[in-house]
N, CA, C and O atoms as a printed pandas DataFrame, in Angstrom:
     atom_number atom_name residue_name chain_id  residue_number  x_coord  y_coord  z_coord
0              1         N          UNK        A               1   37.820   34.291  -27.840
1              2        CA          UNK        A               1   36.744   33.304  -27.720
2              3         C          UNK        A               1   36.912   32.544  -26.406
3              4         O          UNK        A               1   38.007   32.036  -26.167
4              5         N          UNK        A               2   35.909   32.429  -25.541
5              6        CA          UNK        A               2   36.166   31.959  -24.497
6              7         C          UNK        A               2   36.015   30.404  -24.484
7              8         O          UNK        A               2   35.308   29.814  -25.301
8              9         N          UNK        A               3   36.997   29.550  -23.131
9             10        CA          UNK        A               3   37.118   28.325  -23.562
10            11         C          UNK        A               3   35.976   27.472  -22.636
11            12         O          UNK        A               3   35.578   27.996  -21.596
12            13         N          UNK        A               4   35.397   25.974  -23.098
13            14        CA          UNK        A               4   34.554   25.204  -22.777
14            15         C          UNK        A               4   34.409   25.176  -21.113
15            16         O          UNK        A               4   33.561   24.490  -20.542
16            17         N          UNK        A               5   35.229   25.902  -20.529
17            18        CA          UNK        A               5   35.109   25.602  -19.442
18            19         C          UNK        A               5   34.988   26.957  -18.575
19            20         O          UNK        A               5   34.969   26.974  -17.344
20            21         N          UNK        A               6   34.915   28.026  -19.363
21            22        CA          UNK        A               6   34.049   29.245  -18.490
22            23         C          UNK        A               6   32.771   29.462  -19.173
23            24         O          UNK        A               6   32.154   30.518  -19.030
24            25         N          UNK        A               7   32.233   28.234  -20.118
25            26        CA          UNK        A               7   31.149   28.298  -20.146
26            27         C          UNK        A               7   30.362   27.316  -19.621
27            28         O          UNK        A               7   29.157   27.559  -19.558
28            29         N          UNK        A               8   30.809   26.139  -19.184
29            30        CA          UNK        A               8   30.555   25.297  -18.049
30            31         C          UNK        A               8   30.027   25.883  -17.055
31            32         O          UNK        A               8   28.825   26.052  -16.847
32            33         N          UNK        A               9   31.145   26.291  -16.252
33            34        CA          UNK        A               9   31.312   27.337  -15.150
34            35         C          UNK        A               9   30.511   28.292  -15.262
35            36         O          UNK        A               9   30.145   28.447  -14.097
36            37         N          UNK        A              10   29.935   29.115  -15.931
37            38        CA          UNK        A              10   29.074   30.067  -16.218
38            39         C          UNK        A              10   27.472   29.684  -16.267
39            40         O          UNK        A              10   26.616   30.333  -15.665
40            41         N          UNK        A              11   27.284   28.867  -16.841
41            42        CA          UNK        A              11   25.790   27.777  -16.719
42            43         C          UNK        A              11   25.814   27.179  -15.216
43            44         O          UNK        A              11   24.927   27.559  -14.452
44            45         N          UNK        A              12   26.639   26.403  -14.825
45            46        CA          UNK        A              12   26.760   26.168  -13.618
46            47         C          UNK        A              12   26.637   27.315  -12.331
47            48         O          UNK        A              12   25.859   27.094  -11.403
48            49         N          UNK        A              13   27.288   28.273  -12.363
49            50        CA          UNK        A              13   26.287   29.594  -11.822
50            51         C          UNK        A              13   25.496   29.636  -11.648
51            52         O          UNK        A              13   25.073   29.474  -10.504
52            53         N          UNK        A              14   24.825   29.856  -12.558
53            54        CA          UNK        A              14   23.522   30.261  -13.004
54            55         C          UNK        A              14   22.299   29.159  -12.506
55            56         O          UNK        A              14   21.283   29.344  -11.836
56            57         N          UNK        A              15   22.662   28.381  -12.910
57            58        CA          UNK        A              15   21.666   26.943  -12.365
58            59         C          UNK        A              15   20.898   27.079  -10.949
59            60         O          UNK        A              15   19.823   27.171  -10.357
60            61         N          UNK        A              16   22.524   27.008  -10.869
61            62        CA          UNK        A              16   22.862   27.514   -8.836
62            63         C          UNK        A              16   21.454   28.300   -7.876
63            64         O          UNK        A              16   20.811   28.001   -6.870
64            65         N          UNK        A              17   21.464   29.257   -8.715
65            66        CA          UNK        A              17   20.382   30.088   -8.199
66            67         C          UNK        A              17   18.771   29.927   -8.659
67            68         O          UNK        A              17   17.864   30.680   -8.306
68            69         N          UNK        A              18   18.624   28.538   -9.698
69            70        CA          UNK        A              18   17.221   27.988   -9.753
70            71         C          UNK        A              18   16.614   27.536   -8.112
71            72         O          UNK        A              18   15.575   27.808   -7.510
72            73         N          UNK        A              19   17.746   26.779   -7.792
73            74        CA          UNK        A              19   17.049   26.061   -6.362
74            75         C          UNK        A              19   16.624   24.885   -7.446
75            76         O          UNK        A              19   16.744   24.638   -8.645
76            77         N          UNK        A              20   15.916   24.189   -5.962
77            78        CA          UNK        A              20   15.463   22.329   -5.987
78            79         C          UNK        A              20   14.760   21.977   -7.344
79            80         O          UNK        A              20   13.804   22.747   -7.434
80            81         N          UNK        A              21   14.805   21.240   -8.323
81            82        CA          UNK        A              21   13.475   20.991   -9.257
82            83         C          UNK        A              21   12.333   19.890   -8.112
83            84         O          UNK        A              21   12.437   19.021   -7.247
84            85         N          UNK        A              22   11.411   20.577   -8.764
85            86        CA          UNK        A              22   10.474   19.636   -8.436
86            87         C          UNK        A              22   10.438   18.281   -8.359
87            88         O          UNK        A              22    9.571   17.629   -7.776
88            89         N          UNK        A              23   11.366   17.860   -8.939
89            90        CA          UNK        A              23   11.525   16.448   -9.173
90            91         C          UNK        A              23   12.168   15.500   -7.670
91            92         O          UNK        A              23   11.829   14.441   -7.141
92            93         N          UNK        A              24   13.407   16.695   -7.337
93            94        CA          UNK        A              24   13.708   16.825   -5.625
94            95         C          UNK        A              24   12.678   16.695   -4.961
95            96         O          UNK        A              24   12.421   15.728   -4.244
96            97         N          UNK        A              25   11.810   17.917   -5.184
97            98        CA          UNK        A              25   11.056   17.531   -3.833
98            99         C          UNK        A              25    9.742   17.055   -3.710
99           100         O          UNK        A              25    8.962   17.202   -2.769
100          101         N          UNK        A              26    9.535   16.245   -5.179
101          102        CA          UNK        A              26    8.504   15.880   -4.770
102          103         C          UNK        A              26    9.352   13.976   -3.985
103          104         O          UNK        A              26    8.708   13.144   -3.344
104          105         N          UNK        A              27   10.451   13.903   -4.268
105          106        CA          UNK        A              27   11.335   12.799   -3.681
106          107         C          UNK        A              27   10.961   12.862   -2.611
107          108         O          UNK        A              27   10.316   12.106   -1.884
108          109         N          UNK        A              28   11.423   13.891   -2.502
109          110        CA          UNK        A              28   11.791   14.348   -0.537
110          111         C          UNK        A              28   10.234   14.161    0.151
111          112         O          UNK        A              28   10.320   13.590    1.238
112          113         N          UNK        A              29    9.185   14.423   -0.136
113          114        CA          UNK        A              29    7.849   14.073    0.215
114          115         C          UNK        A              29    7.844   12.843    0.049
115          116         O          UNK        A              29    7.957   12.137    1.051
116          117         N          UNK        A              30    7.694   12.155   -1.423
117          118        CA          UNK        A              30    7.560   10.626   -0.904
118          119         C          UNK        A              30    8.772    9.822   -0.049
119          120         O          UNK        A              30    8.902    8.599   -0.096
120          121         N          UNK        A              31    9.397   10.473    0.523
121          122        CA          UNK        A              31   10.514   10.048    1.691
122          123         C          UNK        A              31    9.786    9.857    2.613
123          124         O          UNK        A              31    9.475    8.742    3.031
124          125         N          UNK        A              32    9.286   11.286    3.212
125          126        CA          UNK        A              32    8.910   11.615    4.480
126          127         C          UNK        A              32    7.466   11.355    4.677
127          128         O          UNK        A              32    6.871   11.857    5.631
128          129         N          UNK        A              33    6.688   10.347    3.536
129          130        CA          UNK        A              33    5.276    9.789    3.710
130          131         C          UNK        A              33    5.577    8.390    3.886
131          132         O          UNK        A              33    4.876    7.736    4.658
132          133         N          UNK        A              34    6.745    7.729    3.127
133          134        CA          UNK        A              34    7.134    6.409    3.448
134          135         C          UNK        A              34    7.658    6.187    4.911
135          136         O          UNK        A              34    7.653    5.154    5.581
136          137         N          UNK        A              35    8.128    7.493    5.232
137          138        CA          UNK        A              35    8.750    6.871    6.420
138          139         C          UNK        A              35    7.955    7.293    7.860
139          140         O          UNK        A              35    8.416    7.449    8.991
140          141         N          UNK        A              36    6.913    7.384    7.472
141          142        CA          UNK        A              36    5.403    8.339    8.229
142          143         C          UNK        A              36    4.564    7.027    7.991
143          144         O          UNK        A              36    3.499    6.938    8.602
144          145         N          UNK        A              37    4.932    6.044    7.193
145          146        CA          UNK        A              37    4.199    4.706    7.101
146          147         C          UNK        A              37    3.025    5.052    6.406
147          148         O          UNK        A              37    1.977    4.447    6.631
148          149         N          UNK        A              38    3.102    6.050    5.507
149          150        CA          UNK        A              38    1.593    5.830    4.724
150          151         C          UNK        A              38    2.074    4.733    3.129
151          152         O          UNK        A              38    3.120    4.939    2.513
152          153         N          UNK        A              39    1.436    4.040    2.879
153          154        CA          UNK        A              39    1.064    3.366    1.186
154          155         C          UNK        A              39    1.324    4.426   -0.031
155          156         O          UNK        A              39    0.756    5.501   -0.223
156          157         N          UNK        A              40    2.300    3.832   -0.752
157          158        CA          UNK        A              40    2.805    5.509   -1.425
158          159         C          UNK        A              40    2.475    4.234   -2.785
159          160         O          UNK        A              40    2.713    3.045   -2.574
160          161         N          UNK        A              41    1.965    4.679   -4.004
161          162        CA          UNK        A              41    2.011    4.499   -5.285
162          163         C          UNK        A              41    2.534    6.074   -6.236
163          164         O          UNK        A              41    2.061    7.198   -6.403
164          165         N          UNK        A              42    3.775    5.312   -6.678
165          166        CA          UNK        A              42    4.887    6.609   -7.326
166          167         C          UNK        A              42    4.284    6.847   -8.630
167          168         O          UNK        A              42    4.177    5.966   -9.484
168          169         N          UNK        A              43    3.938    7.903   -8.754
169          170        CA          UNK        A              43    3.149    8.270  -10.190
170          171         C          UNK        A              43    4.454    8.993  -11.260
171          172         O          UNK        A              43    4.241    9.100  -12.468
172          173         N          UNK        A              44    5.848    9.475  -10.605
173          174        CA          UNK        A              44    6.802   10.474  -10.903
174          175         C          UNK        A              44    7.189   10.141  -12.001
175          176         O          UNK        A              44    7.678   11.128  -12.550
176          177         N          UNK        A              45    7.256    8.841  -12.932
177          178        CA          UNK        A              45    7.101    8.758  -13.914
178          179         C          UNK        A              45    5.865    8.999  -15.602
179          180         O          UNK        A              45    5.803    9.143  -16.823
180          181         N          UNK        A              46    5.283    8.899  -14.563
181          182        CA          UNK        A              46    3.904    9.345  -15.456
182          183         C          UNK        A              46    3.529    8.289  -15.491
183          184         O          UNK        A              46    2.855    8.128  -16.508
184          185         N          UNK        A              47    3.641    6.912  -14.551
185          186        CA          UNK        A              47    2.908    5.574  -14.770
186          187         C          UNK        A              47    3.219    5.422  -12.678
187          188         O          UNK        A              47    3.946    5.908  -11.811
188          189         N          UNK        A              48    1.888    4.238  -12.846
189          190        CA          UNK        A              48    2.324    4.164  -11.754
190          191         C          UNK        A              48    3.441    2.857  -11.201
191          192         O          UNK        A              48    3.299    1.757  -11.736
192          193         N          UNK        A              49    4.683    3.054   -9.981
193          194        CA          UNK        A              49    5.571    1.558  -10.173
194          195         C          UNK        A              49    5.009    0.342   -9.902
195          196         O          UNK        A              49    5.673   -0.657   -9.624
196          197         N          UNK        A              50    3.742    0.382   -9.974
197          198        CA          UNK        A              50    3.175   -1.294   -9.737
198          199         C          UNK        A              50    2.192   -1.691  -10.088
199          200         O          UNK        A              50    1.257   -0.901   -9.960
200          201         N          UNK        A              51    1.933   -2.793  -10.575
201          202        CA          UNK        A              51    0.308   -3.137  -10.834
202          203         C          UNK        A              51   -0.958   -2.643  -10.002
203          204         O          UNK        A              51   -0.778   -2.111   -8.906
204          205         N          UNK        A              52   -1.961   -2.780  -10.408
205          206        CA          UNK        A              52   -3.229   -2.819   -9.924
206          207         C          UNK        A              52   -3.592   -4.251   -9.276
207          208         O          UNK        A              52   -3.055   -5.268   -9.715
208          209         N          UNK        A              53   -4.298   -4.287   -8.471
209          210        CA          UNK        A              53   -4.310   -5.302   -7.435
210          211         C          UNK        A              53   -5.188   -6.351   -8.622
211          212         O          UNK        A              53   -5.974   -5.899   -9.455
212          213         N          UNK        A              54   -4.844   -7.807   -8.466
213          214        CA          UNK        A              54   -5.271   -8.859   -9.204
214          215         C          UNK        A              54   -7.251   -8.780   -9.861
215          216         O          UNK        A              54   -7.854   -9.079  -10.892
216          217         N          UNK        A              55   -7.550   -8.259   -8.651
217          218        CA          UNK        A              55   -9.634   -8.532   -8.763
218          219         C          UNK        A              55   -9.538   -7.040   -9.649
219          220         O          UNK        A              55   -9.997   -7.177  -10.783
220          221         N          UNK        A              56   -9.098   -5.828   -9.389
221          222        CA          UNK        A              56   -9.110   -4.931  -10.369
222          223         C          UNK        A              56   -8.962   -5.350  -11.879
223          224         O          UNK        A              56   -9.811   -5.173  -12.753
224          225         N          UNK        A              57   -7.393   -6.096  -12.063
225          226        CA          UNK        A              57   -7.009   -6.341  -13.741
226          227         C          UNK        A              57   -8.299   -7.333  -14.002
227          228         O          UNK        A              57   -8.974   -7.132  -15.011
228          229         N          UNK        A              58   -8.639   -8.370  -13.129
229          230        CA          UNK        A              58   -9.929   -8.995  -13.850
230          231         C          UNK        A              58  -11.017   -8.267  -14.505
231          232         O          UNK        A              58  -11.573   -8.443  -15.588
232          233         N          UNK        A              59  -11.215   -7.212  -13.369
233          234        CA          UNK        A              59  -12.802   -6.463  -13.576
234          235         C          UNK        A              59  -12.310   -5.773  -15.197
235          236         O          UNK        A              59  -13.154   -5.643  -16.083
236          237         N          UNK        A              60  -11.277   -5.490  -15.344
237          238        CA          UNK        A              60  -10.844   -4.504  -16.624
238          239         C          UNK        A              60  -10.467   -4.853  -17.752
239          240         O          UNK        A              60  -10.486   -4.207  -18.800
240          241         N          UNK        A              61   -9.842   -6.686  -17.397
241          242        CA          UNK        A              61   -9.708   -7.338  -18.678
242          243         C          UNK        A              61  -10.814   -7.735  -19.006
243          244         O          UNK        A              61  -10.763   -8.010  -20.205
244          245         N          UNK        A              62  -12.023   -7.962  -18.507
245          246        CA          UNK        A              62  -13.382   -8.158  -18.542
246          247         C          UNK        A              62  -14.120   -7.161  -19.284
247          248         O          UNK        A              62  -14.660   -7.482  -20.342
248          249         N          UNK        A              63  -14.194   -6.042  -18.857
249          250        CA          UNK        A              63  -14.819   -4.907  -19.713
250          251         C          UNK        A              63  -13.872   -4.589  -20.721
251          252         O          UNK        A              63  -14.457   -4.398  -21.787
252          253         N          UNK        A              64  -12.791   -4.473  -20.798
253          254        CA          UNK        A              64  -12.126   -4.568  -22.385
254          255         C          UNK        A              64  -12.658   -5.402  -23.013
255          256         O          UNK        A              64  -12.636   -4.951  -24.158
256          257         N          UNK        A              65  -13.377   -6.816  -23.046
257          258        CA          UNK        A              65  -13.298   -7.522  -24.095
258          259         C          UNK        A              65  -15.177   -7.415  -24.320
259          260         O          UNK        A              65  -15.906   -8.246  -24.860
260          261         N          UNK        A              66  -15.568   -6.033  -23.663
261          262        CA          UNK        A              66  -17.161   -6.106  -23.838
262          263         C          UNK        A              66  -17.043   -4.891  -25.266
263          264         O          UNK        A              66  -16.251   -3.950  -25.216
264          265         N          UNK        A              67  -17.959   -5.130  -26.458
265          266        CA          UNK        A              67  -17.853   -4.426  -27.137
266          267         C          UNK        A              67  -18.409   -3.194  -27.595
267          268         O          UNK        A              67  -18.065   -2.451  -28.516
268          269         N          UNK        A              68  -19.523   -3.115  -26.600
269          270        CA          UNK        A              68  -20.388   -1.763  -26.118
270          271         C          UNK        A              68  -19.310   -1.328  -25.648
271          272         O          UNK        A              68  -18.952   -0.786  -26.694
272          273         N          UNK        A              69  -18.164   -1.026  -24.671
273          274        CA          UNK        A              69  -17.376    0.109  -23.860
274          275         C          UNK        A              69  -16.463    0.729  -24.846
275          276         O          UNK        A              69  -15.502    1.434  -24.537
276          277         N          UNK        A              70  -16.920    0.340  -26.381
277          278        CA          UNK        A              70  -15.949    0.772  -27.339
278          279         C          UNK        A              70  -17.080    2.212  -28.179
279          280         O          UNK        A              70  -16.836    2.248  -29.385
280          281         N          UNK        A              71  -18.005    3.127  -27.815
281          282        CA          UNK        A              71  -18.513    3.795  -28.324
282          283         C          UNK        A              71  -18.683    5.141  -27.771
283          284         O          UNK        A              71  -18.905    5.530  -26.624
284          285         N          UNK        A              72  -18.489    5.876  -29.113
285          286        CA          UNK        A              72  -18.349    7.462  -28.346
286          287         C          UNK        A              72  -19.535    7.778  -27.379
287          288         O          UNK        A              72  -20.517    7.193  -27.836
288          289         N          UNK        A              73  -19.880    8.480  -26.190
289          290        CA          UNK        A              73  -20.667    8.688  -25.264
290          291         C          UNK        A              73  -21.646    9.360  -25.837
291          292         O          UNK        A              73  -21.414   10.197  -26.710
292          293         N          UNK        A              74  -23.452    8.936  -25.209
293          294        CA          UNK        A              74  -24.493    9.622  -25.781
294          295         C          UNK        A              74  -24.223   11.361  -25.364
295          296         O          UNK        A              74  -23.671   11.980  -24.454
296          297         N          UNK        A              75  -24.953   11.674  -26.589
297          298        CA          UNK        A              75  -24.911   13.697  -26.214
298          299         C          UNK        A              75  -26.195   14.051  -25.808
299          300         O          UNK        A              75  -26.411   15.254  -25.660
300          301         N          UNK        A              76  -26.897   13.429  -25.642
301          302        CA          UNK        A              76  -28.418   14.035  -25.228
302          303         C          UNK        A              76  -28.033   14.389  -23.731
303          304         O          UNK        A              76  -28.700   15.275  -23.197
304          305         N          UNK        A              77  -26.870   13.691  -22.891
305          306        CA          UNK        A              77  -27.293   13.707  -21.366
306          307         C          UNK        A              77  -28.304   13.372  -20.384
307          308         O          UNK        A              77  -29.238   12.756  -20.897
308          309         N          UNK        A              78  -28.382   13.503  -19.586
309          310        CA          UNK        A              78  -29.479   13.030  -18.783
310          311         C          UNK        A              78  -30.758   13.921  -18.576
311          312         O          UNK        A              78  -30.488   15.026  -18.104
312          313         N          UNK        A              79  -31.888   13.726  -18.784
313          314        CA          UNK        A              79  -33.113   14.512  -18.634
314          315         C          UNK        A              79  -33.092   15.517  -17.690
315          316         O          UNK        A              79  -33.610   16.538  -18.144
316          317         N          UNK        A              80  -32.594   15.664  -16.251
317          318        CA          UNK        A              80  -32.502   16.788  -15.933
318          319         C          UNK        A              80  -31.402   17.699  -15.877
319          320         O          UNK        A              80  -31.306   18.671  -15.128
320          321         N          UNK        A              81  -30.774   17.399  -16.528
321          322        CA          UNK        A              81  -29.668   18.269  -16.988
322          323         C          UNK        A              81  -30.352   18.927  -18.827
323          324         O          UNK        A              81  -30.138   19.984  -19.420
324          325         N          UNK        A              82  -30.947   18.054  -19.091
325          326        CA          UNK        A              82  -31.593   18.798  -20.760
326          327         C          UNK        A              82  -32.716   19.839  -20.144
327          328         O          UNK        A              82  -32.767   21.024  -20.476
328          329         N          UNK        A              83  -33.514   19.281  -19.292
329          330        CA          UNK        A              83  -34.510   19.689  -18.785
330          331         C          UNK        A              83  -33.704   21.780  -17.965
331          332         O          UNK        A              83  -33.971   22.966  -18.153
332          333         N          UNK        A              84  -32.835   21.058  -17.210
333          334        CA          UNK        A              84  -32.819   22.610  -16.632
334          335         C          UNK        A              84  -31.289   23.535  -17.733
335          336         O          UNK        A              84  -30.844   24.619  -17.355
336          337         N          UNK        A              85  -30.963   23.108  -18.502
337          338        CA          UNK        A              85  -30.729   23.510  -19.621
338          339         C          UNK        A              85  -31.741   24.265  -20.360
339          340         O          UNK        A              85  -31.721   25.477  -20.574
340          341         N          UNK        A              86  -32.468   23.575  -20.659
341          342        CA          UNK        A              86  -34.105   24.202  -21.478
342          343         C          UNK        A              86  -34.118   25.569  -20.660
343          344         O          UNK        A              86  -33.736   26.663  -21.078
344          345         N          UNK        A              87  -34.475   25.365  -19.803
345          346        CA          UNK        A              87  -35.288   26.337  -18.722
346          347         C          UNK        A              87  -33.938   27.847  -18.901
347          348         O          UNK        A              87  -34.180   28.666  -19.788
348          349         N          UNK        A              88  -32.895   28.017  -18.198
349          350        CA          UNK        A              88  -31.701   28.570  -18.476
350          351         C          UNK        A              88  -31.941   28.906  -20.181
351          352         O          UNK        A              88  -32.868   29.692  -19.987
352          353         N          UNK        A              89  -31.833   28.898  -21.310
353          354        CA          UNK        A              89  -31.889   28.631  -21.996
354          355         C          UNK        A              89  -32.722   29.548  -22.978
355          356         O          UNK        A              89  -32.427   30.081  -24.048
356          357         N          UNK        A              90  -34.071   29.530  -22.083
357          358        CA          UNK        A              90  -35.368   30.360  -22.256
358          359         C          UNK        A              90  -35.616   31.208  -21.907
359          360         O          UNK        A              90  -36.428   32.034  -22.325
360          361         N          UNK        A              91  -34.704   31.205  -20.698
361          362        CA          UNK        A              91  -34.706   32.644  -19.990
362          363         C          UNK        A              91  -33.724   33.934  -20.580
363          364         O          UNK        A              91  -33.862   35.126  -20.306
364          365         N          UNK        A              92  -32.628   33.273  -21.531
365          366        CA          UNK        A              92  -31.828   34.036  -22.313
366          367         C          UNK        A              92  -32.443   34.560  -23.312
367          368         O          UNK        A              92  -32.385   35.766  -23.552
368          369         N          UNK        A              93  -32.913   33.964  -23.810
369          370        CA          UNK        A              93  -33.722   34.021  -25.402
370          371         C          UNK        A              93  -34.743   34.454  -25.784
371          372         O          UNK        A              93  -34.962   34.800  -26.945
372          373         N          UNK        A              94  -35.642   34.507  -24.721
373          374        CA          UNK        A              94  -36.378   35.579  -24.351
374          375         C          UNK        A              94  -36.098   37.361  -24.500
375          376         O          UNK        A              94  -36.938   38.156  -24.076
């Protein structure tokens, strides 16, 4: 039975030859955009690291507390989208 540490060693190999995760390089880009002086908001968590600018959270704590923005969206769509739907539609079925 082989011991904990040629199976260490053995995974460790192996790894070896994945190369960078993505997680590297998407680093290594927001390095070389920070230091290129562009405005970087880090999404790499799945959030972004900072608030939304103050007049944004207003506009949004504002429409959160409207109680129309709480309803599933109409399905009719807009008339010319029903309209050239129809048309498409007629020409199949025909």
């Amino acid at each position: 039975m082989p011991n904990q540490t040629s199976k260490r060693s053995w995974r460790a190999d192996k790894l070896s030859q994945i190369g960078s995760s993505i997680f590297a390089e998407v680093s290594e880009w927001k390095q070389e955009a920070l230091q290129a002086g562009r405005h970087i908001i880090d999404l790499s968590i799945g959030s972004p690291d900072r608030g939304p600018s103050a007049d944004i959270r207003e506009v949004l704590s504002q429409e959160a507390l409207k109680e129309d923005n709480y309803t599933y969206p109409g399905t009719r769509g807009i008339a010319e989208f029903r309209e050239q739907s129809a048309v498409g539609w007629s020409a199949v079925l025909v």
